[in-house]
Short mmCIF file of the C-alpha atoms (twelve columns), coordinates in Angstrom:
data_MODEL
# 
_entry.id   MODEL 
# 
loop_
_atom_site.group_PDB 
_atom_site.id 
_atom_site.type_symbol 
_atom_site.label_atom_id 
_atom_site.label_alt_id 
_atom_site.label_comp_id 
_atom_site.label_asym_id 
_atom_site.label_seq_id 
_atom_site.Cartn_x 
_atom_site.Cartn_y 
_atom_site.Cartn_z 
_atom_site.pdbx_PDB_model_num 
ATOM 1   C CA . UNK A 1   56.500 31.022 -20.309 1 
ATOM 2   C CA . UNK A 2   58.564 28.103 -21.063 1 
ATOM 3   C CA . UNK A 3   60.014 28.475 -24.639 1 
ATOM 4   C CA . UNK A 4   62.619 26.266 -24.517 1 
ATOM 5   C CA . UNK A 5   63.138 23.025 -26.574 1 
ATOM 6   C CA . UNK A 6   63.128 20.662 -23.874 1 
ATOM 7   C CA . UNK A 7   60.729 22.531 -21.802 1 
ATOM 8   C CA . UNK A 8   58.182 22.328 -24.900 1 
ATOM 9   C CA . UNK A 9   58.938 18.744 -25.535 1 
ATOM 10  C CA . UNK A 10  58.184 17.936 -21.775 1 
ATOM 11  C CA . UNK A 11  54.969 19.886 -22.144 1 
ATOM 12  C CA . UNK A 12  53.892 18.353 -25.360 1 
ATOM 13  C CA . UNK A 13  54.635 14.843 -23.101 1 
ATOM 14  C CA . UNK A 14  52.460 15.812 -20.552 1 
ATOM 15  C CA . UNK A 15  49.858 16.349 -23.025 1 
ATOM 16  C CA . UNK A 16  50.086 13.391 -25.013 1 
ATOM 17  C CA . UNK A 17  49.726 11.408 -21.206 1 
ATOM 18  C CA . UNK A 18  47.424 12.905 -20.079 1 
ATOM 19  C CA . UNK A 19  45.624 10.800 -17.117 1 
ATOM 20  C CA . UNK A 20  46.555 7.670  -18.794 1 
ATOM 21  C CA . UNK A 21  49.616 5.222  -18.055 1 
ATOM 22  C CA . UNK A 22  52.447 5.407  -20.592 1 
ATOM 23  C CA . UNK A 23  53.943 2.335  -21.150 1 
ATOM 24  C CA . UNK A 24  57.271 0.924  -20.152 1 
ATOM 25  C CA . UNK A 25  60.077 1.177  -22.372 1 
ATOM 26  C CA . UNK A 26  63.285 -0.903 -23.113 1 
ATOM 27  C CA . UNK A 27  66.922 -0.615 -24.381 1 
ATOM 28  C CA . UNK A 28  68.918 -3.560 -25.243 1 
ATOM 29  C CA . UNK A 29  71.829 -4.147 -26.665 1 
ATOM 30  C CA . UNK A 30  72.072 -6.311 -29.634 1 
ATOM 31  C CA . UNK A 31  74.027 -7.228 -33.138 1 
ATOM 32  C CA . UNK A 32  72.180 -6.068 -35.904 1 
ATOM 33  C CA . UNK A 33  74.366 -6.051 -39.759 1 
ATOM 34  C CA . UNK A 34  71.257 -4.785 -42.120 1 
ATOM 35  C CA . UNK A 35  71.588 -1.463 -43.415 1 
ATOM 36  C CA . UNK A 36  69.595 1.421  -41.575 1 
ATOM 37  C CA . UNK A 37  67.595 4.555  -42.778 1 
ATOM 38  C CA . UNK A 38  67.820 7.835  -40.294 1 
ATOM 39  C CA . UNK A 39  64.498 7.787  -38.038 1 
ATOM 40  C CA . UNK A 40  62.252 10.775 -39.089 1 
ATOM 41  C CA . UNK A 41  60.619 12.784 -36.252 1 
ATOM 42  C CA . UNK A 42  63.648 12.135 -33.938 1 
ATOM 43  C CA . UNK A 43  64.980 16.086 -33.852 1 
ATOM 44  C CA . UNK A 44  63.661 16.761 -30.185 1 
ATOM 45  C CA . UNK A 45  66.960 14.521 -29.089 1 
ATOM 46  C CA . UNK A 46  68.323 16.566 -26.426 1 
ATOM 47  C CA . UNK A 47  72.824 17.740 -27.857 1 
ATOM 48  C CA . UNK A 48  73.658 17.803 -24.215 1 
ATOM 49  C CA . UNK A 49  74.104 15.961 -20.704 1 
ATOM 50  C CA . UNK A 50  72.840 18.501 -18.008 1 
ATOM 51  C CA . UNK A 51  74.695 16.015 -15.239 1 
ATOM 52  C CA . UNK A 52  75.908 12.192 -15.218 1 
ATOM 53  C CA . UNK A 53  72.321 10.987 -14.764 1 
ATOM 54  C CA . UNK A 54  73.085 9.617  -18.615 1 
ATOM 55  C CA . UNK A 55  70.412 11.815 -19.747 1 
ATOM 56  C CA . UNK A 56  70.950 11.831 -23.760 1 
ATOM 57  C CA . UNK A 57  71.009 9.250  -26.542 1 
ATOM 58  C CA . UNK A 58  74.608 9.383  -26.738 1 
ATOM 59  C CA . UNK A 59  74.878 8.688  -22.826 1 
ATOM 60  C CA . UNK A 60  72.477 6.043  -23.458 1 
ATOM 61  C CA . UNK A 61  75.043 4.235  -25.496 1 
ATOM 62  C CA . UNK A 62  78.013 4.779  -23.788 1 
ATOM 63  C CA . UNK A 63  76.183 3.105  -20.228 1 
ATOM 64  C CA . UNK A 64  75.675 0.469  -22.333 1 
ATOM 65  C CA . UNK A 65  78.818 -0.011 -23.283 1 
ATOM 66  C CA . UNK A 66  79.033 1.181  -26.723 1 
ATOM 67  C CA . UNK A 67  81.488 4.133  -27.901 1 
ATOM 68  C CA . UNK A 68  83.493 4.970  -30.515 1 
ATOM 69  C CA . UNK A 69  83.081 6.457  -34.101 1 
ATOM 70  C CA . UNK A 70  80.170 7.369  -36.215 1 
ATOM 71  C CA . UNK A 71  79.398 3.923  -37.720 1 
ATOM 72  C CA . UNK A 72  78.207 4.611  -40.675 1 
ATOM 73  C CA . UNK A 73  80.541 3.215  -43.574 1 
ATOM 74  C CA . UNK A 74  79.022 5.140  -46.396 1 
ATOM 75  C CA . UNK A 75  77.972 8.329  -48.152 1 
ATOM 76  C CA . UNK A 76  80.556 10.141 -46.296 1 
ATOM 77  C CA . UNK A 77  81.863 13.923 -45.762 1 
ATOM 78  C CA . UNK A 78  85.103 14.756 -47.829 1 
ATOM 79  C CA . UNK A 79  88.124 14.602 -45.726 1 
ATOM 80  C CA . UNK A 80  88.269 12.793 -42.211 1 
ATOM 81  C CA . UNK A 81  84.879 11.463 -40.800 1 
ATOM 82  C CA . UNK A 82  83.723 13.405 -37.997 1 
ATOM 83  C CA . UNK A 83  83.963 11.500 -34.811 1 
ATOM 84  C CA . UNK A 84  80.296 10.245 -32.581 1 
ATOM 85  C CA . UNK A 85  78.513 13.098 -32.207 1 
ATOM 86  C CA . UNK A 86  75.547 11.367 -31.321 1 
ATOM 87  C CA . UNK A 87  72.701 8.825  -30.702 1 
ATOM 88  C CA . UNK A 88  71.328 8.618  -34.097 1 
ATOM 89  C CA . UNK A 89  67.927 7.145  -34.198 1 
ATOM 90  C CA . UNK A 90  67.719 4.437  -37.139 1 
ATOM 91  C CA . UNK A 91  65.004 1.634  -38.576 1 
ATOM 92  C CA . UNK A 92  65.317 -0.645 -41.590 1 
ATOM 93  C CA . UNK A 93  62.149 1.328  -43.017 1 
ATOM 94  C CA . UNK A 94  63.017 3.061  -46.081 1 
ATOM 95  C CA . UNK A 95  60.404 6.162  -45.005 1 
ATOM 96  C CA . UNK A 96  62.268 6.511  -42.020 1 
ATOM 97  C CA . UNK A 97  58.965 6.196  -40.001 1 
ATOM 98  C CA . UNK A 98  58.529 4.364  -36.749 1 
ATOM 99  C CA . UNK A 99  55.242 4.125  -35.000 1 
ATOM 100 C CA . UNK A 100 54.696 5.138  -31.526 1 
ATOM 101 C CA . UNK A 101 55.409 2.510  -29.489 1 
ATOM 102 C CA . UNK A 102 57.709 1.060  -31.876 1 
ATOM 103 C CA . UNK A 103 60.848 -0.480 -32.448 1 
ATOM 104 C CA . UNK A 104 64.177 1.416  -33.673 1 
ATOM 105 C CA . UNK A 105 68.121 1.174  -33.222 1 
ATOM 106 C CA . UNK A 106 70.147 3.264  -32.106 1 
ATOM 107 C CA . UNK A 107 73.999 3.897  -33.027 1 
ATOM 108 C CA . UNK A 108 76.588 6.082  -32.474 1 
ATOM 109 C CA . UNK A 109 76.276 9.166  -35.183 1 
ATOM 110 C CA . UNK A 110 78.697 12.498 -36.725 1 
ATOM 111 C CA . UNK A 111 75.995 15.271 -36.822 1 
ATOM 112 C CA . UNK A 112 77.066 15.044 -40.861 1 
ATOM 113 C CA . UNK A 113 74.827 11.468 -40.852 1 
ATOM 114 C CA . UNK A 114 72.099 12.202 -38.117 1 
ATOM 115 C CA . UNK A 115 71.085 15.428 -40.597 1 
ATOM 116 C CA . UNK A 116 67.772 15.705 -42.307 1 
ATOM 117 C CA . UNK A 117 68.998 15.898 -45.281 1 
ATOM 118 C CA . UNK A 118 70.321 12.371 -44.939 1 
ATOM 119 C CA . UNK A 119 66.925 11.274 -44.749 1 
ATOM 120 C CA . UNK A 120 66.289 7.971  -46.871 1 
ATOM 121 C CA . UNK A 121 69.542 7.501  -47.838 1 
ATOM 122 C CA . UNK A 122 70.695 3.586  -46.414 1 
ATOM 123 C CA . UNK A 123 73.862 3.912  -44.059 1 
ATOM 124 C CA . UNK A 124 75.705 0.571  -44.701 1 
ATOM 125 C CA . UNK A 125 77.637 0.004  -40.740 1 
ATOM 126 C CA . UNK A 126 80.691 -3.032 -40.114 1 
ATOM 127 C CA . UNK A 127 79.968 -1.838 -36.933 1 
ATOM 128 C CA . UNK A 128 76.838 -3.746 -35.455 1 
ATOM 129 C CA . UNK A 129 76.940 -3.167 -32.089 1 
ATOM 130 C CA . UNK A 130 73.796 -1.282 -30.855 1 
ATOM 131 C CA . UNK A 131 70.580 -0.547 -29.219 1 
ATOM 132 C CA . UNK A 132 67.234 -1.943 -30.010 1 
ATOM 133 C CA . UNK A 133 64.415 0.194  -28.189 1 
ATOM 134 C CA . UNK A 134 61.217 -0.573 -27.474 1 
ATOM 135 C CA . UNK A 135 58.331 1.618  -26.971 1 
ATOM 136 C CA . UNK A 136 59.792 4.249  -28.716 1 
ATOM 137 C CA . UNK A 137 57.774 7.790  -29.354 1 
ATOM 138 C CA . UNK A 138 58.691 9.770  -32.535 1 
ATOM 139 C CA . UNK A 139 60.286 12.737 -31.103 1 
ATOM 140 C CA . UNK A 140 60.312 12.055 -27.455 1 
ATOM 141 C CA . UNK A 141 63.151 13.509 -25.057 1 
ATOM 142 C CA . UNK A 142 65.923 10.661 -23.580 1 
ATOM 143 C CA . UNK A 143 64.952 12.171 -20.516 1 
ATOM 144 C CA . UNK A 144 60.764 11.080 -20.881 1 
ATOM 145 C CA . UNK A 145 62.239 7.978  -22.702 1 
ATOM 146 C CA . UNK A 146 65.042 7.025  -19.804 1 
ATOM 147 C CA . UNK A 147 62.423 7.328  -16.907 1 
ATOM 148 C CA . UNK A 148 60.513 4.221  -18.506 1 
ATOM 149 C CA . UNK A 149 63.562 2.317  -18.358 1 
ATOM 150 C CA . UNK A 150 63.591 -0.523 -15.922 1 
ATOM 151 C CA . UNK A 151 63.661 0.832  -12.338 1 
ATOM 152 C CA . UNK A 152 63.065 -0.412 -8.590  1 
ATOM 153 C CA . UNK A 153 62.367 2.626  -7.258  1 
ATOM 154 C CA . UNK A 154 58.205 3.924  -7.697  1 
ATOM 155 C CA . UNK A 155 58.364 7.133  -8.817  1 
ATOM 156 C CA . UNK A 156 60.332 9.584  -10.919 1 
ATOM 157 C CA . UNK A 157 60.697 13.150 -10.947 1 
ATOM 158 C CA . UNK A 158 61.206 15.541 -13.878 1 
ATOM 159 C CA . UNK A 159 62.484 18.999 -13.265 1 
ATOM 160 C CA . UNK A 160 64.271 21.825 -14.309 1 
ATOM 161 C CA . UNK A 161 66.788 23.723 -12.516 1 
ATOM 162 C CA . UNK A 162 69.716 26.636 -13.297 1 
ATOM 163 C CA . UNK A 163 68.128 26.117 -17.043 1 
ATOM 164 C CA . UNK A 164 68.509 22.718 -17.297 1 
ATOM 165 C CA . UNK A 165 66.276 19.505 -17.089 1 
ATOM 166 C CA . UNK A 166 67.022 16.357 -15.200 1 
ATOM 167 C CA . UNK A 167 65.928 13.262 -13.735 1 
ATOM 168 C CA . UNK A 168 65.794 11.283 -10.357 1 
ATOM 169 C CA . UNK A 169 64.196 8.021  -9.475  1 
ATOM 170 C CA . UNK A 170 62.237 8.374  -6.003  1 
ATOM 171 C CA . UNK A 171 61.861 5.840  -3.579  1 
ATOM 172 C CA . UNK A 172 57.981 6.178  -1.905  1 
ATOM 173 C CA . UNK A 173 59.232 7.601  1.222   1 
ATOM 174 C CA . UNK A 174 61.326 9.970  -1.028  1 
ATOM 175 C CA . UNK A 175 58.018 11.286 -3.219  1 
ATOM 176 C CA . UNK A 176 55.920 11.664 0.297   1 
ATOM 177 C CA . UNK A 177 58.312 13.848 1.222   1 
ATOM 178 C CA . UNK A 178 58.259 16.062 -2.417  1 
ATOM 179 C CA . UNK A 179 54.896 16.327 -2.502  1 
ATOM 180 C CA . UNK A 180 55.198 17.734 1.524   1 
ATOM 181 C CA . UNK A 181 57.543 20.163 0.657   1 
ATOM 182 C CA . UNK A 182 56.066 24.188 0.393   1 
ATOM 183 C CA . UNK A 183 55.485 25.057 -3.156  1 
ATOM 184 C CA . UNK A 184 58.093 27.593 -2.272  1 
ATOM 185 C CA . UNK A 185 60.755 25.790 -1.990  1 
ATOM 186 C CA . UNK A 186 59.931 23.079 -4.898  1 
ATOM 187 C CA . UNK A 187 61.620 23.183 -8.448  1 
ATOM 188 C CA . UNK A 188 60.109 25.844 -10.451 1 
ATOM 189 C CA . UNK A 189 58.911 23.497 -13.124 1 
ATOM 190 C CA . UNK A 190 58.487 19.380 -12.572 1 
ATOM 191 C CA . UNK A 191 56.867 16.245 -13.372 1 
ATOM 192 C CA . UNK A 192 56.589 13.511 -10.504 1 
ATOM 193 C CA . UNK A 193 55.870 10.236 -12.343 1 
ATOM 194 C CA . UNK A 194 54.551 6.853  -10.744 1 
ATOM 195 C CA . UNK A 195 55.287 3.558  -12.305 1 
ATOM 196 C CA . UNK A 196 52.422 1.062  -11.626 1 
ATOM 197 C CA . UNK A 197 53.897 -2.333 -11.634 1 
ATOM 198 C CA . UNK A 198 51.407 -4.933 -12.652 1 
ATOM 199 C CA . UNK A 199 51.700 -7.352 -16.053 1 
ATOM 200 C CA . UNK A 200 53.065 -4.409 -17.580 1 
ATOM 201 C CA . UNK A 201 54.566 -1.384 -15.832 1 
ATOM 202 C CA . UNK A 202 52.462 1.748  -16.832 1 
ATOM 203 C CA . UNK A 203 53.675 5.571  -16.034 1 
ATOM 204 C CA . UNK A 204 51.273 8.233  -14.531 1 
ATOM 205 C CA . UNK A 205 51.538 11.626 -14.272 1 
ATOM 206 C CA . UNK A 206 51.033 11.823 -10.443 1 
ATOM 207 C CA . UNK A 207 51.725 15.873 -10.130 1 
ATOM 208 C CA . UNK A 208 53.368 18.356 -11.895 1 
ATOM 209 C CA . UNK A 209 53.782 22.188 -12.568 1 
ATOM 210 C CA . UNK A 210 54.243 23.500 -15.859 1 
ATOM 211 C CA . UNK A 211 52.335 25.876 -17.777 1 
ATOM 212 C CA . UNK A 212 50.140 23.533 -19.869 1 
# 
């Protein structure tokens, strides 16, 4: 049984799929100076990279380009501000909340500022360097979020090995060859995604092996 954070955050994904197409997503950099609330329903975000696939929120930044300190000016810890911990999930909303599918920013983050307990409290930021993403889900993984990114290649696959979950893009040859291989030899637990390119790229859930 798969106990795991990630592992039930990847089944709770499949779920919420299902046999329909997920939308695309987006991440894209932009200036934004208004002061930000903490994101509520964001705790699933994964504290580690498993490899340099740029699997968490904090990796997310940094391939974009932005690093550095937590940027939140305000409502500080005594003593020296911790340093960016991570990709702290923010929205101009006061509740915090962000609808499925919605738009949020993210910025770099100390743990201290990305707690709960900072909840509804406005960060003021000099800093205003960031990410605006689209087609964001309230709790959702970087990994599930990262696969909608922009790709060339048709298909993605999802799976977890030595403990850990990470993520390829497949090219079609590539996913003919996955789905050939002996259940034997294929990762203990996966999800092999297709992206449907049409007037909007949708995901489906074209195989996967988890106890759901």
């Amino acid at each position: 049984m798969l106990n795991d954070p990630e592992s039930i955050a990847m089944m709770e994904f499949v779920r919420s799929v299902g046999t329909r197409g997920i939308e695309s997503t987006g991440a894209t950099r932009v200036n934004y100076t208004g002061g930000l609330y903490n994101v509520s329903g964001s705790t699933d975000d994964p504290k580690h990279v498993p490899n340099n696939n740029g699997v968490a929120w904090k990796q997310l930044l940094i391939n974009y380009g932005i690093n550095g300190q937590c940027y939140v000016t305000n409502a500080n810890p005594g003593g020296s501000h911790p340093d960016f911990s991570v990709g702290g999930h923010m929205t101009p909303n006061q509740n915090g909340v962000v609808a499925t599918g919605g738009v949020c920013y993210l910025m770099p983050l100390c743990h201290w500022h990305n707690s709960t307990s900072r909840n509804g409290v406005l960060f003021s930021h000099t800093n205003s360097n960031m990410l605006r993403l689209s087609g964001y889900m309230q709790g959702e993984l970087a990994l599930t979020f990262q696969i909608r990114l922009p790709s060339s290649e048709p298909f993605a696959l999802l799976c977890k090995k030595d403990g850990e979950w990470s993520y390829r893009d497949l090219s079609q040859a590539e996913a003919k060859s996955f789905d050939a291989l002996p259940s034997a030899i294929r990762p203990e637990h996966y999800i092999l995604i297709e992206r449907v390119r049409g007037e909007e790229t949708l995901h489906y859930i074209r195989d996967q092996n988890l106890p759901v």
